[in-house]
Backbone as JSON, one array per atom type, in Angstrom:
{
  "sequence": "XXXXXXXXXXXXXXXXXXXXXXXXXXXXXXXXXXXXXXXXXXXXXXXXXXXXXXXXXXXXXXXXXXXXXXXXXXXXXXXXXXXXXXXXXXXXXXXXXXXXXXXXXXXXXXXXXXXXXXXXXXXXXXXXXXXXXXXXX",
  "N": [[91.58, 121.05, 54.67], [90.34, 118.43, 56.75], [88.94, 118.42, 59.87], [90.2, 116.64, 62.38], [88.84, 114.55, 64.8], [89.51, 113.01, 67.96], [88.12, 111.3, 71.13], [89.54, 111.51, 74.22], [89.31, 109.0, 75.55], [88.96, 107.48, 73.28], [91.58, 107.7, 72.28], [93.22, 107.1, 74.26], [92.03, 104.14, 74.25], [92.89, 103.18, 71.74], [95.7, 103.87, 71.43], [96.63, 102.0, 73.59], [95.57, 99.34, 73.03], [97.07, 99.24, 70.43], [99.93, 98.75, 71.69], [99.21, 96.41, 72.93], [98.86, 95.01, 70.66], [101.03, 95.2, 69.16], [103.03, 93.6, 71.02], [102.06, 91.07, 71.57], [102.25, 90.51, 68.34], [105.34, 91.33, 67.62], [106.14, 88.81, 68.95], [105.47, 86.92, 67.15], [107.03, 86.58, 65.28], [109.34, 84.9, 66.11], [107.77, 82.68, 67.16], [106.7, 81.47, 64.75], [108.45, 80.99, 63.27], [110.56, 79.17, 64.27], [112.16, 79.97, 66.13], [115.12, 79.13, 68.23], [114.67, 80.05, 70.67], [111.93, 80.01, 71.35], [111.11, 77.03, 70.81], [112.38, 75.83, 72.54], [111.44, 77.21, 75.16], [108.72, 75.97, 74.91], [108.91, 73.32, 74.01], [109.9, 72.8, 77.31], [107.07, 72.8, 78.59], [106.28, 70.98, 77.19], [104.75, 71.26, 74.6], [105.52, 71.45, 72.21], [105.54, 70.79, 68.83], [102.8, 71.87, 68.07], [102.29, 73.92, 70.62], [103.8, 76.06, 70.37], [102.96, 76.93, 67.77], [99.91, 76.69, 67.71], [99.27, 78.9, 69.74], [101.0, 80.92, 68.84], [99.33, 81.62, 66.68], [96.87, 81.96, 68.0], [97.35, 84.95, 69.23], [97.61, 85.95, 67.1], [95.18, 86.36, 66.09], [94.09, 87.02, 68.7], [94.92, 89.93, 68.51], [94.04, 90.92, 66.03], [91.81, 91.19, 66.27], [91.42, 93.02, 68.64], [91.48, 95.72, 67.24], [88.99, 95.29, 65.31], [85.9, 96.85, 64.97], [83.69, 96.89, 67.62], [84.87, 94.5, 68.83], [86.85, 95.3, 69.74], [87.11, 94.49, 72.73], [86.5, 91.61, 73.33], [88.78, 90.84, 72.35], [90.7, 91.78, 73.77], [90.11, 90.16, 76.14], [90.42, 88.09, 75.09], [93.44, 88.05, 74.78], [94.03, 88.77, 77.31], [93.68, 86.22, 78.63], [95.45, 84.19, 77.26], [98.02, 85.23, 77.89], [97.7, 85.45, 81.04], [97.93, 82.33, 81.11], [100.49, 82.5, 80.07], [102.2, 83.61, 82.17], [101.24, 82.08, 84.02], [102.62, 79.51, 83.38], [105.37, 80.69, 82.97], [105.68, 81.25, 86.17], [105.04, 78.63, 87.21], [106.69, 76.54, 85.74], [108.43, 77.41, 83.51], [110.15, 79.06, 84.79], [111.05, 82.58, 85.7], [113.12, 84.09, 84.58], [114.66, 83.4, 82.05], [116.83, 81.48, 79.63], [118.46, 83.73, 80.44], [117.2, 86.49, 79.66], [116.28, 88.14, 81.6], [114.39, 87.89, 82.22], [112.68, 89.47, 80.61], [110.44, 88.33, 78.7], [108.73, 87.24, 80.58], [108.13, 89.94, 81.7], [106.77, 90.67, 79.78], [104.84, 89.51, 78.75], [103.64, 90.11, 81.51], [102.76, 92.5, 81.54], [101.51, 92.52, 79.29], [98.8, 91.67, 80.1], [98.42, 93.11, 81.96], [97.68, 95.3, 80.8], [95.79, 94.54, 78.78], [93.44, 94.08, 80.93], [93.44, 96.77, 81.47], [92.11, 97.47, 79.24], [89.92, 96.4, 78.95], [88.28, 97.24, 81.44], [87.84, 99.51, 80.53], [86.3, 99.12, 78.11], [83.97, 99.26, 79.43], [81.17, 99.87, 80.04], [80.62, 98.75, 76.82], [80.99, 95.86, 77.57], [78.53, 95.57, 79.16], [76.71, 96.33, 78.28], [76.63, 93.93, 76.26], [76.4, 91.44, 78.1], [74.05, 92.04, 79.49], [71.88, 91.99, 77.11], [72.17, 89.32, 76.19], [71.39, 88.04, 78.64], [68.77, 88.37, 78.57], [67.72, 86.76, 76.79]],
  "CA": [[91.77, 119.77, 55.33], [89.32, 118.26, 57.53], [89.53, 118.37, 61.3], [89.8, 114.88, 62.32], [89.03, 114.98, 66.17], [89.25, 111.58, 68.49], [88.27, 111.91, 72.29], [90.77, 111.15, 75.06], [89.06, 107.9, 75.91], [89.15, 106.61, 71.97], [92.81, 107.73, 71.95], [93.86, 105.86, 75.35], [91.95, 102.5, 73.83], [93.4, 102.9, 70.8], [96.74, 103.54, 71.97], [96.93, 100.97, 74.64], [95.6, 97.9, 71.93], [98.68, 98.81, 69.63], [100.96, 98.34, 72.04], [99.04, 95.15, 73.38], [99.11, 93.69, 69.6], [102.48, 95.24, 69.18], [103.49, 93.03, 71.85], [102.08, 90.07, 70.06], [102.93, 90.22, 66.56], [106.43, 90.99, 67.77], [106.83, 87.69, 69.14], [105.06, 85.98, 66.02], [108.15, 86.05, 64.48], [109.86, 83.64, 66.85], [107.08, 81.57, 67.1], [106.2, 81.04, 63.19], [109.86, 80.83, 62.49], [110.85, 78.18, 64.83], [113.44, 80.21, 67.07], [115.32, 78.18, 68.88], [114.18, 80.14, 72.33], [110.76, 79.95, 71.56], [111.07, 76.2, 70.53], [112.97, 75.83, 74.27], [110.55, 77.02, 75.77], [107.54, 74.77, 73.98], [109.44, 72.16, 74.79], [109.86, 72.72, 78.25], [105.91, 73.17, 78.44], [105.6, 69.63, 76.38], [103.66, 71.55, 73.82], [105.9, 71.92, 70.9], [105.2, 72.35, 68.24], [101.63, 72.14, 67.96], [101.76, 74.79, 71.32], [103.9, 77.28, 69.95], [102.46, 77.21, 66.46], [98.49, 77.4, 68.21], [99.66, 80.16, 70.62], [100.91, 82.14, 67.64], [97.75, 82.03, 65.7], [95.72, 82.61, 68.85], [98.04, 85.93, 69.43], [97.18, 86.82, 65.85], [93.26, 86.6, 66.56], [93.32, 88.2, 69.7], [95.64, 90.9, 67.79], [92.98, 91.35, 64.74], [89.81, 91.68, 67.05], [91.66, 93.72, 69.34], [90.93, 96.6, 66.18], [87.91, 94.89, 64.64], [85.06, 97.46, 65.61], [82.9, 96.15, 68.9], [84.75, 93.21, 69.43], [88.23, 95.36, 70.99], [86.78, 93.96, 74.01], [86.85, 90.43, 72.51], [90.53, 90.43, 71.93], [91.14, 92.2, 75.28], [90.02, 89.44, 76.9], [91.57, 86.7, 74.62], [95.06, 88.24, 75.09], [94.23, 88.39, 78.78], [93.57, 84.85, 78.54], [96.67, 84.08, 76.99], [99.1, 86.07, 78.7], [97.67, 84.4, 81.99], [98.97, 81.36, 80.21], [102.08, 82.73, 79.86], [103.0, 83.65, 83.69], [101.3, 81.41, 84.76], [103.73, 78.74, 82.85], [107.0, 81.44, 83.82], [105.78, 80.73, 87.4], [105.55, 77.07, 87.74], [107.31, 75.59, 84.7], [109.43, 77.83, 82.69], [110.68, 80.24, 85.57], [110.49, 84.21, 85.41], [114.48, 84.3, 83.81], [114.65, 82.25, 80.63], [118.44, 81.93, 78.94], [119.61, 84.82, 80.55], [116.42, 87.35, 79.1], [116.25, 89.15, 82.29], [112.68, 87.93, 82.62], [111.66, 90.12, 79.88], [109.61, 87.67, 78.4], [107.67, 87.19, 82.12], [107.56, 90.91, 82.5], [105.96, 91.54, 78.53], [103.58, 89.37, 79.36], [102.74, 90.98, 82.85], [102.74, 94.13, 81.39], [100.04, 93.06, 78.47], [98.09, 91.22, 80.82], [97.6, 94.69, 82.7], [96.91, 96.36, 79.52], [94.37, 94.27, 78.42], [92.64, 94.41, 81.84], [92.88, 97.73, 81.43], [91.11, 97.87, 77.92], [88.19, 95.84, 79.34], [87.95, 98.02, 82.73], [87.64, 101.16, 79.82], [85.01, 98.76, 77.78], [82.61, 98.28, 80.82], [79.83, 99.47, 78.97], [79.99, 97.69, 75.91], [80.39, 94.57, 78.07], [77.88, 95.47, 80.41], [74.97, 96.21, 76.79], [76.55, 92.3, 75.75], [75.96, 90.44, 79.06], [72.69, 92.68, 79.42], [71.38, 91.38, 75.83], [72.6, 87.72, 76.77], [70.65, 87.14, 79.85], [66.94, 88.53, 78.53], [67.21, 86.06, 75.59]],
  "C": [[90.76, 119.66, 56.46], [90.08, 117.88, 58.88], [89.37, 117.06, 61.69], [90.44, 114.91, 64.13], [88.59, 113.17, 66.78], [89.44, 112.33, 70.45], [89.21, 111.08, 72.96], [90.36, 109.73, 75.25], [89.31, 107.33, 74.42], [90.68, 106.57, 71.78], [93.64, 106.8, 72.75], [93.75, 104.1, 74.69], [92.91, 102.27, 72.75], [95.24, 102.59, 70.94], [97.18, 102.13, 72.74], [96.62, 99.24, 73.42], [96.85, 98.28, 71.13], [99.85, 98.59, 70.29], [100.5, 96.75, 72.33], [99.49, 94.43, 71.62], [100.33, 93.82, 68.88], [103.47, 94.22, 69.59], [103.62, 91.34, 71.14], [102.32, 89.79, 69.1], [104.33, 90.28, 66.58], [106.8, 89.29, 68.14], [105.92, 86.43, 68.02], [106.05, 85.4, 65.73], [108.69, 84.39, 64.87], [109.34, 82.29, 66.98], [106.64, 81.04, 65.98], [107.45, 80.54, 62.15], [110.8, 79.44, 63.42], [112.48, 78.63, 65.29], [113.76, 78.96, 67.78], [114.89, 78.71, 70.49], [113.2, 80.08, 72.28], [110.74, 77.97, 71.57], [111.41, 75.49, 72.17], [111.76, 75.85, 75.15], [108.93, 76.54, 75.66], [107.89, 73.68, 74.42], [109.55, 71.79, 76.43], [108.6, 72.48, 78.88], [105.07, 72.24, 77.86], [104.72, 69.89, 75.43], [104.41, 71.52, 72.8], [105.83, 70.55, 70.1], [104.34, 73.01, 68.38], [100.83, 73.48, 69.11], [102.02, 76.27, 70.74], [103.17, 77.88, 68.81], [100.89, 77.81, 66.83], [98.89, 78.35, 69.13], [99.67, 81.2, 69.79], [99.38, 82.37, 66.95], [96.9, 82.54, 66.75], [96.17, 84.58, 69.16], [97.37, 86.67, 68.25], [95.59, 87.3, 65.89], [93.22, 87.18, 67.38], [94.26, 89.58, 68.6], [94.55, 92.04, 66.68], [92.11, 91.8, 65.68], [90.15, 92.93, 68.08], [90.81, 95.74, 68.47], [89.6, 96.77, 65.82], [86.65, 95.8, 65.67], [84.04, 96.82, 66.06], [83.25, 95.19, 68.96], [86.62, 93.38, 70.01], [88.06, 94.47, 72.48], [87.09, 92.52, 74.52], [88.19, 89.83, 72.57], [91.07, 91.14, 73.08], [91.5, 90.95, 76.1], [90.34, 87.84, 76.21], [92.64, 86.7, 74.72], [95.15, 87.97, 76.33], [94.64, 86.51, 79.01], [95.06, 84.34, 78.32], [97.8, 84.45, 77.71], [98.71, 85.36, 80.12], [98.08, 83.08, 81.93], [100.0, 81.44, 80.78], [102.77, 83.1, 80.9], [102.28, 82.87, 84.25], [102.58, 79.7, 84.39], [104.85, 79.66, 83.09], [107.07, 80.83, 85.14], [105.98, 79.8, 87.8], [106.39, 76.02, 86.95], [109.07, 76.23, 84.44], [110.37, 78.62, 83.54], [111.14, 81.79, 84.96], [112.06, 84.19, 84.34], [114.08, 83.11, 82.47], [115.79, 82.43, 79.91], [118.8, 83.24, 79.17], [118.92, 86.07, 79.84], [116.34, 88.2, 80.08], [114.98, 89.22, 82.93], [111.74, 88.82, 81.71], [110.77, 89.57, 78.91], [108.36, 87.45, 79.62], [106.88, 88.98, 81.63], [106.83, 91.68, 81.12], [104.62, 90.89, 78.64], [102.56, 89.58, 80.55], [101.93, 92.02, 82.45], [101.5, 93.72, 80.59], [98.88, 92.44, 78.75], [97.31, 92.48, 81.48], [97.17, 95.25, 81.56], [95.91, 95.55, 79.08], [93.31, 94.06, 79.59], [91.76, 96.04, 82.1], [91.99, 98.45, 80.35], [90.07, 96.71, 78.41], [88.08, 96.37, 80.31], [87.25, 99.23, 81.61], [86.64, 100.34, 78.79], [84.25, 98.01, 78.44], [81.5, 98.38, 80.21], [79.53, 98.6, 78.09], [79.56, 95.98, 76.9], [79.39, 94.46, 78.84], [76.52, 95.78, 79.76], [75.51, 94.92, 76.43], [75.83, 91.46, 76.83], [74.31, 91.12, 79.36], [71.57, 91.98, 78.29], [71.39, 89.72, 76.18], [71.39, 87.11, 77.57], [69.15, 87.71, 79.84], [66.81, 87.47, 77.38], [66.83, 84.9, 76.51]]
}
């Protein structure tokens, strides 16, 4: 059997994106299935459907690229994106509690907000050979 060796930094990224698109694809469900708490809060937000339904798909894209080799970075910073979204609507709209969740809807999106900050802090290089390439063209 072949030795199949990954260094501590490939294991952290790797790790840390499956929980970020963990995070996401868990709440596909709700949103592709037309929960009634996701639908709640769409509504509250004046976006439903057309928000929850594009939210989900954007979740799924950052989700895929998060994997997709040289463009983890990509989907780092589209989840970020998103997830800023998403407290920032807890904060001024939807408020941090939601039916009695405990806020654990606020605090999954805190949490993969930090994790995808922290998978683009750990791909500084790559971004730092993209924006490098960028600004000699």
């Amino acid at each position: 059997m072949a030795a199949f060796h990954l260094s501590k930094k490939t294991l952290v990224l790797q790790s840390l994106r499956l929980v970020v698109a963990s995070i996401f694809l868990q709440t596909l469900f709700y949103k592709f299935t037309g929960a009634s708490e996701s639908i709640a809060i769409f509504s509250k937000l004046g976006a439903e459907p057309w928000g929850r339904i594009g939210t989900g798909v954007l979740e799924l894209i950052a989700s895929v690229l998060l994997f997709v080799p040289g463009f983890g970075w990509l989907g780092a910073l589209f989840g970020l994106g998103l997830m800023s979204g998403a407290i920032l609507s807890h904060l001024f709209v939807i408020g941090i509690e939601h039916e009695n969740d405990g806020g654990l809807l606020f605090f999954l999106a805190l949490g993969s907000a930090i994790l995808c900050i922290l998978l683009l802090r750990m791909e500084k290089e790559t971004l730092t050979k993209i924006l490098r390439k960028e600004m000699k063209k």
